[in-house]
C-alpha positions in Angstrom: 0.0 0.0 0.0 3.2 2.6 0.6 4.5 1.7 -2.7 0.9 2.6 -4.1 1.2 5.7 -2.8 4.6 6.4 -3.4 4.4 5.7 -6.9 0.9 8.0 -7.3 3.2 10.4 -5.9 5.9 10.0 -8.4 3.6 10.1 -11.2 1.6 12.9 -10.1 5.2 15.3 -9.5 6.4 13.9 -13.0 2.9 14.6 -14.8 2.8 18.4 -12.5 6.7 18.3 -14.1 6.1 18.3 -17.8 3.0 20.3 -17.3 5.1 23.2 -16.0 7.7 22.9 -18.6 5.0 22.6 -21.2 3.6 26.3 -20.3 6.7 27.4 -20.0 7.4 26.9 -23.1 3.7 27.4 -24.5 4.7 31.4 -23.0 8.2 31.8 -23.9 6.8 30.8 -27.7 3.2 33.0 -27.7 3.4 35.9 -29.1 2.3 38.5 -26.3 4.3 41.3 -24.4 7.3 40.3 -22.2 5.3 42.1 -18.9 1.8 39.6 -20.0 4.4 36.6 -20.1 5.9 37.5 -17.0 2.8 37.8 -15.4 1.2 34.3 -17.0 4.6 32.9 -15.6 4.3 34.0 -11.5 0.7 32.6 -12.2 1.6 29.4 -13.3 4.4 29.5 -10.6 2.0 30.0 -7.6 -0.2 27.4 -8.9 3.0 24.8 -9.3 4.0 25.7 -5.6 0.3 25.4 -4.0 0.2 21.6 -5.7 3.6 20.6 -4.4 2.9 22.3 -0.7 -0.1 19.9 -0.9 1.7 17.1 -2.6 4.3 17.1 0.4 1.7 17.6 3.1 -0.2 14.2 1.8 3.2 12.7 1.4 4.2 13.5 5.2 0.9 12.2 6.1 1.5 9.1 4.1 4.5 9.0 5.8 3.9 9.3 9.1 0.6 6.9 8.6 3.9 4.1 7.5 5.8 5.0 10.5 3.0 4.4 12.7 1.9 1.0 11.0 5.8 -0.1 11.8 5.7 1.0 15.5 2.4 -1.3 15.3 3.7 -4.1 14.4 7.4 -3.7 15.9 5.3 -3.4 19.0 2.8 -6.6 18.3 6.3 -9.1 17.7 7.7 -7.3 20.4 5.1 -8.3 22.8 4.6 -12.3 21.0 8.3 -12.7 21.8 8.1 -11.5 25.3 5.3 -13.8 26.2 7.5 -17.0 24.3 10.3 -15.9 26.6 8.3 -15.7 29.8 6.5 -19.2 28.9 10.0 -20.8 28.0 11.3 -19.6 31.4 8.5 -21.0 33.3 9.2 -24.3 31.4 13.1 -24.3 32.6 12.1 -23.6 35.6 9.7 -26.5 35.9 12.1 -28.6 34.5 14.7 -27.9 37.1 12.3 -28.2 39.6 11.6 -31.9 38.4 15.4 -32.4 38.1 15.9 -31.4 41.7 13.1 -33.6 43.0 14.6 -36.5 41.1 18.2 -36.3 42.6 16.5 -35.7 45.9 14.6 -39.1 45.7 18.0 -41.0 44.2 
């Protein structure tokens, strides 16, 4: 599911990309005044920055949402393992105890 999204978001900066440098050059090539093209250009430049800002807030959500998941499931194994331990312990323990009542009785 992170790959999902991490590819979406590789597609989506490489498609927001080639749409920049497309209008780019659709504006260097019209034929209007230098101050219009200008203008057209800081437009176009906002625009670009407001999707990325967005594009890296969803991304840091994404990624945080990944993060989480780990400390989830670090935290689930984590917690299998120490009840393993504890029940091997225990079974040592027994095991000893059994031991020592057999040399007790020989």
């Amino acid at each position: 599911m992170a790959d999902d999204r991490g590819t979406s978001a590789m597609v989506f900066l490489a498609f927001l990309s080639g749409a920049t440098m497309g209008a780019v050059a659709a504006l260097l090539l019209a034929p209007q005044s230098g101050d219009e093209s200008r203008d057209q250009i800081r437009r176009y430049a906002r625009r670009a920055e407001n999707d990325l800002r967005d594009l890296a807030g969803r991304a840091g959500e994404a990624f945080e949402e990944v993060v989480d998941q780990g400390k989830e499931f670090v935290e689930t194994k984590r917690s299998v393992l120490r009840d393993a331990f504890d029940a091997g312990r225990e079974a040592v323990k027994r095991e000893r105890g059994r031991n020592d009542e057999g040399a007790d009785r020989g």
